[in-house]
Structure formats: structure tokens, C-alpha cells
C-alpha positions in Angstrom: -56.7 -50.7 -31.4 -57.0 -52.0 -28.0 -54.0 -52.8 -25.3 -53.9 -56.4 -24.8 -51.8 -57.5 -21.4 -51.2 -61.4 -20.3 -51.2 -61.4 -16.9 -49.7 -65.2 -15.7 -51.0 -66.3 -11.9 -53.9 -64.1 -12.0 -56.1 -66.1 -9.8 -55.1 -64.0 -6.1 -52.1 -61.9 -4.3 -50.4 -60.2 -6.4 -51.4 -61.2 -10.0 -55.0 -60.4 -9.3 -54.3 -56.9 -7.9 -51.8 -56.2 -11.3 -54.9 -57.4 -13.6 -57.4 -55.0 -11.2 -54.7 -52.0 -11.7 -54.1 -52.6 -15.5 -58.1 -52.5 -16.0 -57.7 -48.9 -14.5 -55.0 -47.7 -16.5 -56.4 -44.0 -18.0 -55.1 -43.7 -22.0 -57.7 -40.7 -22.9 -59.8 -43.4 -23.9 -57.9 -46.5 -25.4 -59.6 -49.8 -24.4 -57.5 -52.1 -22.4 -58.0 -56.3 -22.6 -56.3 -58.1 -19.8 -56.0 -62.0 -20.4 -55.0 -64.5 -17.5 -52.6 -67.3 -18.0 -53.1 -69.7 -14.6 -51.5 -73.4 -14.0 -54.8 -74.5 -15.6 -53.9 -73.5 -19.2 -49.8 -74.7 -19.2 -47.5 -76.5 -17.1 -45.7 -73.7 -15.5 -42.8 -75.9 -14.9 -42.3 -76.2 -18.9 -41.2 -73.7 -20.8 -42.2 -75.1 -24.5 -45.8 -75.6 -22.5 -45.5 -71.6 -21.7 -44.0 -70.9 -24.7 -46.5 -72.9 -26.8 -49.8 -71.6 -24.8 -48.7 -67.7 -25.0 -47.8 -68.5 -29.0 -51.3 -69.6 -29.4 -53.2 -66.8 -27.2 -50.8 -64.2 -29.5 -51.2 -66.1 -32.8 -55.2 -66.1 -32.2 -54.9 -62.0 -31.6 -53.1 -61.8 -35.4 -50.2 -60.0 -33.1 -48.0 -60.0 -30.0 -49.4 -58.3 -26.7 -48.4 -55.3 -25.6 -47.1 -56.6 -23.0 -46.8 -59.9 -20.6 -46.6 -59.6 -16.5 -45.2 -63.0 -14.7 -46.9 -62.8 -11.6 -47.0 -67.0 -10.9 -44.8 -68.5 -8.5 -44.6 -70.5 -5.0 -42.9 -69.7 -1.9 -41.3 -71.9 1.0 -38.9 -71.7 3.7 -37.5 -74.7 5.0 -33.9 -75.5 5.8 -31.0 -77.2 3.4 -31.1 -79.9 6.0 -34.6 -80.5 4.8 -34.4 -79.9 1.2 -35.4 -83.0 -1.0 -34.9 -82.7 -5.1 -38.4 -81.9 -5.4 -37.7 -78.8 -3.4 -35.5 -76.8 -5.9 -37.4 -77.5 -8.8 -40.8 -76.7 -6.9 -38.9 -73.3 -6.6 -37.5 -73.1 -10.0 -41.3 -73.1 -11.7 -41.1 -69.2 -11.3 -38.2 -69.3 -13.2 -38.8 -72.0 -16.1 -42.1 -69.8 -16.3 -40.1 -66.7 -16.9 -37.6 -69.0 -19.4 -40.8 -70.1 -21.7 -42.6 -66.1 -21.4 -38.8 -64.9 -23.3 -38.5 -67.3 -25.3 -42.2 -66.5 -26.7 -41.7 -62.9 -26.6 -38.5 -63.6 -29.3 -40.8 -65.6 -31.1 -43.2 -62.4 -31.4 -45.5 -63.4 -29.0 -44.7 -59.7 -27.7 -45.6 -56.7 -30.2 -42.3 -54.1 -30.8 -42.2 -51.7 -27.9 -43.9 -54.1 -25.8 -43.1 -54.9 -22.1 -42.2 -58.0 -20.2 -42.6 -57.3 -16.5 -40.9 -60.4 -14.7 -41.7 -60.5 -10.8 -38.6 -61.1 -8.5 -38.1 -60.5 -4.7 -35.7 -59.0 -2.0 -34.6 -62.9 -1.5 -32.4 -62.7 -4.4 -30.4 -59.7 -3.0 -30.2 -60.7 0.6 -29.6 -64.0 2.2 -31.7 -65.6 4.6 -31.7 -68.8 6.4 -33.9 -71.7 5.5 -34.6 -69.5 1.4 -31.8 -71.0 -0.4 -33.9 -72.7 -3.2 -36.8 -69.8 -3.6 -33.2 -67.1 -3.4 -32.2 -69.1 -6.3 -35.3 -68.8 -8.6 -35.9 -65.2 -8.1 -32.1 -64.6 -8.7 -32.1 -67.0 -12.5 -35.2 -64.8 -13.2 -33.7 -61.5 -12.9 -30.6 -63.0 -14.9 -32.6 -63.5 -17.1 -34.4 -60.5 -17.8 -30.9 -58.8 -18.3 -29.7 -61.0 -21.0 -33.2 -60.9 -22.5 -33.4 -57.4 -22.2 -30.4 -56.7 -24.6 -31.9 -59.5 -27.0 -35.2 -58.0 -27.3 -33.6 -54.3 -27.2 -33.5 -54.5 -31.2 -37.4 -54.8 -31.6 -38.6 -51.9 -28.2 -39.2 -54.8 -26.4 -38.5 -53.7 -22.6 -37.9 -56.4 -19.8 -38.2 -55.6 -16.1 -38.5 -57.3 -13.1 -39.6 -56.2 -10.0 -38.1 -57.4 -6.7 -40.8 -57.2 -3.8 -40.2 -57.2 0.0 -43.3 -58.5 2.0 -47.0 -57.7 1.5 -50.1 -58.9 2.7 -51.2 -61.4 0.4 -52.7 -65.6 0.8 -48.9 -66.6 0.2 -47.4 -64.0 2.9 -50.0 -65.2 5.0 -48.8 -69.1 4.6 -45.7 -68.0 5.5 -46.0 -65.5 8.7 -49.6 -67.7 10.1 -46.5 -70.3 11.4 -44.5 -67.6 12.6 -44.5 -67.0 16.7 -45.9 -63.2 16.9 -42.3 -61.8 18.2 -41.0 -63.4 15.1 -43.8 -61.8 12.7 -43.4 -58.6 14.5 -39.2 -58.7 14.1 -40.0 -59.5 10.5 -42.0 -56.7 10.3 -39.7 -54.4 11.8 -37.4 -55.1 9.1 -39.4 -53.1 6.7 -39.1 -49.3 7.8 -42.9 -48.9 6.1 -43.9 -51.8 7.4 -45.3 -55.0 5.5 -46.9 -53.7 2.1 -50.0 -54.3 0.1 -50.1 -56.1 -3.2 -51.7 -52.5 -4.6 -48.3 -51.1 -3.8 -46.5 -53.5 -6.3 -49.1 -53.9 -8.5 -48.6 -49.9 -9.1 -45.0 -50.6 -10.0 -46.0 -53.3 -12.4 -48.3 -50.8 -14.2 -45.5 -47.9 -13.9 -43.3 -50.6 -16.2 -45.9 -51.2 -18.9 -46.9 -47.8 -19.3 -44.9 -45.1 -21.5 -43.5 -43.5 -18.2 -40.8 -46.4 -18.2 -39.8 -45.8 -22.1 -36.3 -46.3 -21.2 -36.2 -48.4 -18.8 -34.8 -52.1 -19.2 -32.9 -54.7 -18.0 -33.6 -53.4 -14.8 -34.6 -54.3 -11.1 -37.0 -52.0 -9.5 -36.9 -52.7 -5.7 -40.2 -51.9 -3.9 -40.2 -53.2 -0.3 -40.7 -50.5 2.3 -37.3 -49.7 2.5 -36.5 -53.7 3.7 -33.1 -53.4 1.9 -31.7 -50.2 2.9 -31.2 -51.4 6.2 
């Protein structure tokens, strides 16, 4: 029987290198299905819409995937000063994401001893000016994943997240392009192995699904070049 993941925001960055890395997962043979779940097939910012669109994508399978990788999610820095209602919930769509991904996976839409791989960042662990609303949505998601984790424990189901620092990727680009270059360079600095690749998470995210990470859940794996041990 084949390996079926859902990758969610698999259209560049990050979600498209997890989907490239899962394709090249070796199992001695196994064959391995990767589906995509993009802002074209639900609204992101409603759960039931997640909920409902991974139900019917499991439901059409005849069982749960194997496992589910939440890869969608928006960035912005901007100061509180600046901050208009719109911005905390344009931050919080990670986060309703990750809400309406559990909530399938306890309705089966997740096989037993599947894996939910929730992606987080270094934001939620260390405060930075002008990050308050995206520090909040990374830090609900990895909330989250604990509670879920103990939930889901009963059935195999494992739930990770993985905090990232910064890699090259469209939406790191966004970010540092408005940067002056002493600032992008500082930023830089602040990760001992410098500014990653999305390869370097992606590997993570496929460490998390595989059988390696058995017993492993509820957990935060950092990977940022060593951005937090400073």
C-alpha cells in the first residue's frame, strides 16, 4: 500500500522543497503519493474549510494519510504602532490552518501512527521588534501541537512542529529585499551557519514523518543555524 502525505502551501519556499524531499524518501521500494493542499482548494483562515477539504481528500482515499505537513503561512514585520485588526488575523491564518489540520486528524483524517508536522519559527521563542502578531501565530501553533499531541497519543498519531530560523526562500526575500545591506548582513550574522536553505528544513520535516522520529511528539525541533543559541 502506498504512503500518502498532504503537504498544505506547496506552491514555493518551503512547502515545495518538503513535497521535492518526501518524493525522495527511500522505503526499499514502497511507493510514496504526495498531495498539495494550496489557498485555492480551502480558506486557510477557516478551520471547518480545512477541516472539511482534508475530510474529503481522506474520505476519497477510504483512509487517513500517513501523514499531514502545514507548510502555508504569511509573514510581516511592521510595528504595533502600525498594526490595524486586519493584521493579527492576516497572521493568525497559519494558525486557524494548523486549528482545522487537528481537528481533521481526530476526525481520522490521519491514519494511526500517522504524523502531523506543524511548521513554527524562532519568532515564537525570541522577541523581536515590529513581529508581535506573526510571534503570536507561530507560538498558538506550537500550543497547539502539544495539547494535540497528548490527544492524538491514544491512536500513534505523532504531532511536531518545527521552529525555523531564516532561509532563502520568495518570503525571506520579501522580507530582507527592504532591508539596508548592513541590516541584512547583521541579520545574518545572527545565525552562526548563516541564512539556511529550505532543503535544510525540508530534511527535518521528512526526519519527523519517517520511522526515525517513532517517539517523538509534542515536540519543537529548532533548526536555524544556531540563531538561538546565541
Amino acid at each position: 500500500m502506498a504512503l500518502r502525505y498532504l503537504v498544505t502551501g506547496s506552491t514555493g519556499g518551503l512547502g515545495l522543497a518538503v513535497v521535492d524531499e518526501l518524493r525522495r524518501i527511500d522505503l526499499d521500494g514502497a511507493e510514496v503519493e504526495v498531495e498539495s493542499l494550496n489557498r485555492a482548494d480551502a480558506d486557510f483562515s477557516s478551520p471547518q474549510a480545512v477541516s472539511n477539504a482534508i475530510l474529503a481528500r481522506s474520505g476519497a482515499l477510504g483512509r487517513g494519510f500517513d501523514a499531514i505537513v502545514h507548510c502555508a503561512g504569511a509573514a510581516a514585520i511592521q510595528p504595533l504602532r502600525m498594526h490595524r485588526d486586519h493584521t493579527f488575523a492576516d497572521m493568525m491564518v497559519a494558525a486557524s490552518c494548523a486549528y482545522g489540520i487537528l481537528r481533521a486528524a481526530a476526525c481520522d483524517a490521519v491514519s494511526e501512527g500517522g504524523s502531523i508536522v506543524l511548521m513554527s519559527s524562532v519568532a515564537a521563542h525570541r522577541g523581536t521588534a515590529g513581529m508581535a502578531a506573526y510571534s503570536a501565530g507561530k507560538a498558538a501553533v506550537e500550543a497547539m501541537a502539544r495539547c494535540a499531541a497528548i490527544e492524538l497519543a491514544p491512536r500513534g498519531i505523532r504531532v511536531n512542529c518545527v521552529a525555523a530560523g531564516a532561509f532563502e526562500s520568495p518570503m525571506h526575500q520579501r522580507i530582507t529585499k527592504r532591508m539596508p545591506a548592513a541590516s541584512r548582513d547583521a541579520y545574518e550574522a545572527r545565525h552562526p551557519l548563516g541564512f539556511g536553505d529550505a532543503r535544510n528544513v525540508a530534511r527535518t520535516v521528512v526526519h519527523l514523518v519517517s520511522e526515525g522520529s517513532s517517539w517523538t511528539t509534542g515536540s519543537t525541533v529548532v533548526v536555524d543555524g544556531g540563531f538561538l543559541a546565541r
